[in-house]
Structures are given as structure tokens and as C-alpha cells.
C-alpha positions in Angstrom: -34.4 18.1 -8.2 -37.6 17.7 -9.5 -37.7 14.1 -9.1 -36.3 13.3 -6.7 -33.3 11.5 -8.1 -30.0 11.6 -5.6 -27.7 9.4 -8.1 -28.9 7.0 -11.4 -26.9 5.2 -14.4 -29.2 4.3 -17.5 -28.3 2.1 -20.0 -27.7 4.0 -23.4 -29.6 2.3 -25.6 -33.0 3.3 -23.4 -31.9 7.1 -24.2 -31.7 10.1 -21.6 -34.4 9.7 -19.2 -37.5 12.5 -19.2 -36.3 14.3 -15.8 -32.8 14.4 -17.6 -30.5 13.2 -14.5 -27.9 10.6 -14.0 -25.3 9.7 -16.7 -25.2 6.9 -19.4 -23.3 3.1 -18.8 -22.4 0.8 -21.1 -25.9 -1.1 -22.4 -24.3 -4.7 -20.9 -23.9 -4.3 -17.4 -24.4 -6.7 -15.0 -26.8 -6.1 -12.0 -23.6 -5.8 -9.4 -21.8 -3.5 -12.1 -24.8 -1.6 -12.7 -25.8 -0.9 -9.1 -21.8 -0.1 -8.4 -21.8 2.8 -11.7 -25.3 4.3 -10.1 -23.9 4.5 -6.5 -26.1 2.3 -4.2 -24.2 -0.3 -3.6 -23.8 1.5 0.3 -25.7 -0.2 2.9 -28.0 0.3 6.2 -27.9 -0.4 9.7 -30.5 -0.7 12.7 -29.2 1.3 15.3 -30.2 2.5 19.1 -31.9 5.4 19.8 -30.6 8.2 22.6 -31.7 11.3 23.5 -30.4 13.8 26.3 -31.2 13.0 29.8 -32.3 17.0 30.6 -34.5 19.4 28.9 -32.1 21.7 27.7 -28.6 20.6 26.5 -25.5 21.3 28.6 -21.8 20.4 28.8 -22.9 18.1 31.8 -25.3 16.4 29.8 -26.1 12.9 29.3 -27.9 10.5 27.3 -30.6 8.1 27.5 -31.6 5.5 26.0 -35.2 4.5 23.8 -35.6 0.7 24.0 -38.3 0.8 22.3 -37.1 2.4 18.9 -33.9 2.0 16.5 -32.9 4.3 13.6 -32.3 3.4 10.2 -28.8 4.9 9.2 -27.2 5.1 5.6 -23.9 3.5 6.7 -21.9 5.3 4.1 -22.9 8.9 5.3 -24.8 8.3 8.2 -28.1 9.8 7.0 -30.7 8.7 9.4 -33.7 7.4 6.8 -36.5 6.7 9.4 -37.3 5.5 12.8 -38.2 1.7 13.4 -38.7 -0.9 16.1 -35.8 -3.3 17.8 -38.2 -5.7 16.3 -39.8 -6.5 13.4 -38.1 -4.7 11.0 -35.3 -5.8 8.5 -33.2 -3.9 6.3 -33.3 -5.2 2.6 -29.7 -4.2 1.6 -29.1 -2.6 -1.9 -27.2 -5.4 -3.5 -29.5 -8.0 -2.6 -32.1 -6.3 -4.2 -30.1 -6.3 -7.6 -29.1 -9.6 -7.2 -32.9 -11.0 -8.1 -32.0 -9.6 -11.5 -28.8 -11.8 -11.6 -30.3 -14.9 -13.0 -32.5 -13.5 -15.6 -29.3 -11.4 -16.9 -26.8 -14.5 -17.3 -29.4 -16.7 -19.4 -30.2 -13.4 -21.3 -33.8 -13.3 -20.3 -33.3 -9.5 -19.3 -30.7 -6.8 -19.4 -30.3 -3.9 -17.2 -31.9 -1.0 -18.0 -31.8 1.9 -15.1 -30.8 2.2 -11.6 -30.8 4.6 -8.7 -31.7 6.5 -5.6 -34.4 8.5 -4.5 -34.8 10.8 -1.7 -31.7 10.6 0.0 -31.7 6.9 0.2 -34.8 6.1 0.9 -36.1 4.7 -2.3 -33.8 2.5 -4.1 -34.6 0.8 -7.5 -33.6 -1.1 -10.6 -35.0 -1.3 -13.8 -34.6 -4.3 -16.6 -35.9 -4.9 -20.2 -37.1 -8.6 -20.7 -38.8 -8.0 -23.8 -38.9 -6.4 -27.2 -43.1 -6.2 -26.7 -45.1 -6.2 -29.2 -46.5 -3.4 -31.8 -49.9 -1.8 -32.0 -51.7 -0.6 -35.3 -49.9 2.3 -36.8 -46.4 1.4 -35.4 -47.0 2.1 -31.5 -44.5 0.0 -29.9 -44.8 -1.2 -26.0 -41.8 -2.7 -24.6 -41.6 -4.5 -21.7 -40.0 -3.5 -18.5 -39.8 -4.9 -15.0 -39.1 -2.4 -12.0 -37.4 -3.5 -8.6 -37.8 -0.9 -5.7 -37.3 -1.1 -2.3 -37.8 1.5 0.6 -35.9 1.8 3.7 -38.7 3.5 5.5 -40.6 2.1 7.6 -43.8 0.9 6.8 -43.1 1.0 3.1 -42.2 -2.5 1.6 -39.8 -4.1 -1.4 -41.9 -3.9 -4.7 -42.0 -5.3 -8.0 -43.7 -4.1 -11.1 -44.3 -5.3 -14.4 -44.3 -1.5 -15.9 -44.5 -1.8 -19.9 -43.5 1.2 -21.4 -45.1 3.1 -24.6 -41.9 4.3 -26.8 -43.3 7.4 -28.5 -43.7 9.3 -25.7 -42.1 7.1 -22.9 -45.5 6.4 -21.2 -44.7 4.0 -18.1 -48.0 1.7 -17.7 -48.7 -0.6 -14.9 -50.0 -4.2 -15.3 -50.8 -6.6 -12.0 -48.5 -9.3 -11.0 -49.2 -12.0 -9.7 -49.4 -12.1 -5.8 -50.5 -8.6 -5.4 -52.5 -6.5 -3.2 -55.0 -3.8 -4.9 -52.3 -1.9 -6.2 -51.1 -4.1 -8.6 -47.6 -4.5 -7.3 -46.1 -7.6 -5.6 -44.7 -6.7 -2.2 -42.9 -7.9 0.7 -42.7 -6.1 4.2 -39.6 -6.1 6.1 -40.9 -8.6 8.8 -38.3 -11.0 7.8 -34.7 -11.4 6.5 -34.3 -12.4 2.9 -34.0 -16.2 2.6 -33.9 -18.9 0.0 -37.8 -19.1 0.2 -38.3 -15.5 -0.3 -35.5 -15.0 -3.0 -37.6 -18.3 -4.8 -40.8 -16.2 -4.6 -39.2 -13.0 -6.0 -37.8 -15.0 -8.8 -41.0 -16.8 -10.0 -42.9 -13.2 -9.9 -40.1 -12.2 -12.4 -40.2 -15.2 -14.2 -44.1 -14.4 -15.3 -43.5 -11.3 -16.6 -43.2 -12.2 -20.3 -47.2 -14.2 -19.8 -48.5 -11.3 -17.9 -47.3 -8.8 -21.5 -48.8 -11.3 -23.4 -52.2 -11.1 -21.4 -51.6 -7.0 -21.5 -51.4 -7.4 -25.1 -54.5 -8.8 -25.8 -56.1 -5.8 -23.5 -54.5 -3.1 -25.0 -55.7 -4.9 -28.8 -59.4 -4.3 -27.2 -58.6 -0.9 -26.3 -57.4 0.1 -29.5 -59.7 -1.1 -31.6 -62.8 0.5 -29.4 -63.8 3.4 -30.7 -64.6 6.3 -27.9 -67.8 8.5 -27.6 -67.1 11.9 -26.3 -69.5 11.9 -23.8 -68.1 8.6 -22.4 -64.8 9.9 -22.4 -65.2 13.1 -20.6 -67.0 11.0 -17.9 -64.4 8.6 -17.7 -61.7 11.7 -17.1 -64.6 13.2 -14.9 -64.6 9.6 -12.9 -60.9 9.5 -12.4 -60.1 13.3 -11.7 -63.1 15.3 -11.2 -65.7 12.9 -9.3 -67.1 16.2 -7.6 -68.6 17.3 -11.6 -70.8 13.8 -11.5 -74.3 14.1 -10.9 -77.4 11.9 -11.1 -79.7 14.0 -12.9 -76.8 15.3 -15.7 -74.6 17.9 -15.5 -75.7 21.7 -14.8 -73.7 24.8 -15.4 -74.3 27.8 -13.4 -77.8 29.1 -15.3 -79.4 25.3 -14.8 -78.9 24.5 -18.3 -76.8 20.9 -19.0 -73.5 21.5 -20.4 -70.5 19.0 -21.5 -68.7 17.9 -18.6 -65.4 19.0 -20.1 -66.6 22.4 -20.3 -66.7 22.4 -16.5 -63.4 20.9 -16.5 -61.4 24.0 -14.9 -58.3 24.8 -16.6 -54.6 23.8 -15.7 -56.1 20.9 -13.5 -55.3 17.6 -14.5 -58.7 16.9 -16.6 -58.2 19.8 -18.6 -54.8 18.5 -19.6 -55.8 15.3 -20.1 -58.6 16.3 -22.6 -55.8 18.0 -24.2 -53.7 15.4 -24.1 -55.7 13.0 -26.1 -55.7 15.0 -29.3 -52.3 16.3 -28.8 -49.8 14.6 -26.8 -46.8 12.4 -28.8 -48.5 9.2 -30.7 -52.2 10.5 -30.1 -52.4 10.8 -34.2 -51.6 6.8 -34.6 -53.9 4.6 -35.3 -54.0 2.4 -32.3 -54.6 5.8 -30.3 -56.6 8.5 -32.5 -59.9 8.2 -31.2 -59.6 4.9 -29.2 -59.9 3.7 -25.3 -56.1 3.1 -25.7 -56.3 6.6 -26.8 -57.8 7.5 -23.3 -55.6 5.3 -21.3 -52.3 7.2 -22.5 -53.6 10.2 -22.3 -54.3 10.1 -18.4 -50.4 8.2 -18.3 -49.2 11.2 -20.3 -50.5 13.7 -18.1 -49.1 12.0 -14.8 -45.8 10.6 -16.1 -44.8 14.6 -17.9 -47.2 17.1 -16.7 -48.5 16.5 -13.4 -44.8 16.5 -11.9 -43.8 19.9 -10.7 -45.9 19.9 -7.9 -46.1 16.1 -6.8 -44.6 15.4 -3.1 -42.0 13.0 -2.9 -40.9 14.0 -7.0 -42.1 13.1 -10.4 -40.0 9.2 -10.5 -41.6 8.3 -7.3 -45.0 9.5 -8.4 -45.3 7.5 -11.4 -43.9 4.7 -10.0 -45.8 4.5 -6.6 -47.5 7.6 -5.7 -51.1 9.3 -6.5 -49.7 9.1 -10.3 -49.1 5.9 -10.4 -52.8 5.3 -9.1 -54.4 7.1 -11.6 -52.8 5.0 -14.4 -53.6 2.1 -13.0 -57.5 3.0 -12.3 -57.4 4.8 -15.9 -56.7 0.9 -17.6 -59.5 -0.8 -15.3 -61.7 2.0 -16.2 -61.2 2.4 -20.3 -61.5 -1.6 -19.8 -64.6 -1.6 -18.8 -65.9 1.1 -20.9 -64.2 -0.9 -24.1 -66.0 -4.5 -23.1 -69.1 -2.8 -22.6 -69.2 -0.7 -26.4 
């Protein structure tokens, strides 16, 4: 599957999903119903590691042993998911993960939107709607979303994500949390078992999420009403995707001359399709976008949410969400930013 997905319910009201997988729920789930209709409420274990006490393997054999390392094991199939230590690694089960959500749900703050797995198992997440958003110049509509995801892989932690979506062409932006590290996401490693303290912390994150739209608001009101200058644009795409074009003294094509940096722009790479992109992809004709930074930032989210999937390790959901995708949205928003503040 191209991304990735092993087994997902969405909520009809959000509409078939881009990758076109999983199978529609009733729109008033609760977290344990939802998680139970998009199979993952099966669980993990820590368990010991053995291997065969000769070289080659023989009826005689037998086993030994590896204090040193436990596997992770999808109880309900027994899929081993990684390799970990006796020690300093606990398993976040599935259901506990959707029960942050629980809370929100029964006062009606949120409603359940999507969940799922990726990768075997590895990857689980959960996606709820706390807000209707707000609405841009010319009708473009964010709402906003906030995405639960935890890995059982070692050395990848729980995450959560304020991700605001753009409705006319399902653009999934990212916006920091509070409590994060430089990717904008709020994490928690596996060093410790969920507690009351930790299930606190999770909860207040959430809890934020309707200030942190109104803050992403008033950026994305900057970056629409900032007009772009072509050469300024085809740097910023040149910053984020072809740093290699950039050069002190201007930019030379192969008889010395200068030439537009998009014309070096090779095609079928990602810069080309996001020049593209900004004149033709859905909602680039709207006001809020034709022309503008907010113009710029969607057409870099366009390109990595719908076009820059078929060949992404790992799939397309994981990509956006976490992966080299999802890292060139979130540098595309700092960098249009900056370039808006400073026209």
C-alpha cells in the first residue's frame, strides 16, 4: 500500500481519505469505539530474546539466551516490531493512547476524526477535530485537527500534533506545541510507564490547542495578505529543496550568463512541482493564495502531502505526518514567515 496503512476507520463526515484506504464509522464514536472499528485495540509485550546455541541448526539444537535485549511482539499475531533493552523501555499500549482523547470527547471539546495502523504495527495513531477553524479571504477554510501517534519502535517516541488542515485540497499543516523539541511536535520517550503525571501533561498539551489555532491564525492572515516577488519565491523553493542552485555571486547557467533559479529547477523534482503547484494546484486561484506567502506555504504542503508520495520510505501518511515531508512543511511556514515580516 502506498501509505503504509495496515487497518484505519474515518469518520464520514471528514470524507474518504487521499490514499483511499480504510472504511467509513459512524461520525460519533467514542475514542474506545473508534479504536475497536479501526483494529488496534491489540496490544504489545516485552519479551526475551533466544537464539540457537550452534552455528548451524540441527534437531539436537538448543537455545540461548540474550540478557541483554528483549523483543517487542504484537501480542495478537505475534509480529516482532523491534528489538529493545530489559530496561528502559515501556510499551505505550494502544488504548491508552486513545484514552487522552476521552475527556475532550465527553465535554464535546473534540470528536473523533481517524484512526489506524501503520507499518505492521508499528505506528499507531488517532486523529480528532476540536475546531471549526477559521476562514481566509476568498473562502479558504482551515480547520483544526489534533493528531495522537505513537511508535512501538525503539527509539521513536509518543507524539502529538496540532496539524490544521486546509479543506480545498486537504493540505495537513503543522503548528508547534507547546513543550516541543525542534520539530514542533510534543513527545515522550518510553523511559517510563504512563502515570497520572504524564496523562496530566498530555492533557494540558491538548487542552492548548484551540490558543495555539488562534496564534496560527493570525500568521497565516500575514501570509496571505503578503504579496510574493518571483525572485523571492523561487529562492525560497531553491532554499527548501534545491540549496545546491544557491550561490553568492547570482545564479549561472551553463554559458556564465545569470538565469532564473527556477529555470534551473530540473524537472519532476520536487521544486519543479512545487513552482507548478502554486499556480495550479486546488485553491491556488483564491484570494488568500493567488500570489501570496500563504500561496507559497501550500504549495510546498501540496507537493509533499499528494505528489511526493510514491517514492517516500516508510509510505505517504507517515511522511506527512513525521518523515522528510513533514519537515519540509514545517521549514516552508518559518521560511514564507520570515520572508512575509520582512516585505
Amino acid at each position: 500500500m502506498v501509505a503504509a496503512v495496515d487497518t484505519m476507520a474515518y469518520a464520514r463526515t471528514g470524507g474518504v481519505p487521499w490514499h483511499r484506504e480504510g472504511f467509513a464509522v459512524s461520525d460519533d464514536l467514542t475514542p474506545e469505539q473508534l479504536a475497536e472499528a479501526a483494529q488496534i485495540t491489540w496490544t504489545v509485550s516485552k519479551r526475551p530474546s533466544y537464539t540457537i546455541n550452534e552455528p548451524v541448526y540441527s534437531e539436537n539444537v538448543g537455545l540461548l539466551n540474550d540478557p541483554a535485549h528483549n523483543h517487542i511482539v504484537r501480542d495478537d499475531n505475534n509480529t516482532i516490531l523491534g528489538v529493545c533493552s530489559p530496561e528502559g523501555w515501556h510499551p505505550f499500549q494502544n488504548v491508552e493512547i486513545m484514552a487522552f482523547y476521552k475527556k475532550f470527547c465527553e465535554a464535546g471539546h473534540m470528536s473523533m476524526e481517524t484512526a489506524g495502523s501503520l507499518r505492521d504495527g508499528r505506528d499507531i495513531w488517532a486523529l480528532a477535530k476540536y475546531s471549526p477553524g477559521f476562514t481566509l479571504p476568498g473562502g479558504d477554510q482551515i480547520e483544526g485537527y489534533c493528531l495522537m501517534a505513537n511508535s512501538h519502535k525503539p527509539g521513536k517516541a509518543f507524539k502529538v500534533l496540532n496539524t490544521p488542515v486546509r479543506v480545498v485540497c486537504h493540505n495537513t499543516l503543522q503548528m508547534a506545541l507547546r513543550q516541543t523539541d525542534a520539530t514542533g511536535m510534543f513527545k515522550l520517550a518510553h523511559r517510563n510507564e504512563f502515570n497520572p503525571a504524564i496523562f496530566k501533561e498530555v492533557e494540558q498539551v491538548l487542552g492548548l490547542a484551540n490558543e495555539q489555532l488562534a496564534a496560527f491564525q493570525q500568521q497565516t492572515e500575514v501570509l496571505a495578505s503578503k504579496q510574493v516577488k518571483v525572485a523571492d519565491f523561487e529562492k525560497f523553493v531553491a532554499q527548501l529543496l534545491a540549496p545546491e542552485l544557491l550561490q553568492e555571486e547570482g545564479n549561472k547557467g551553463f554559458d556564465g550568463k545569470t538565469v532564473e533559479l527556477r529555470d534551473q529547477f530540473r524537472n519532476g523534482t520536487h521544486a519543479a512541482k512545487v513552482c507548478e503547484a502554486m499556480e495550479l494546484s486546488p485553491g491556488a486561484d483564491l484570494k488568500s493564495a493567488k500570489g501570496t506567502w500563504w500561496g507559497a506555504v501550500n504549495a510546498v504542503t501540496y507537493v509533499m502531502d499528494h505528489e511526493a508520495r510514491s517514492n517516500v520510505k516508510g509510505g505517504a501518511l507517515y511522511n506527512s505526518w513525521f518523515g522528510r515531508n513533514s519537515t519540509h512543511k514545517r521549514k516552508a511556514l518559518d521560511l514564507a514567515t520570515e520572508y512575509a515580516l520582512a516585505a
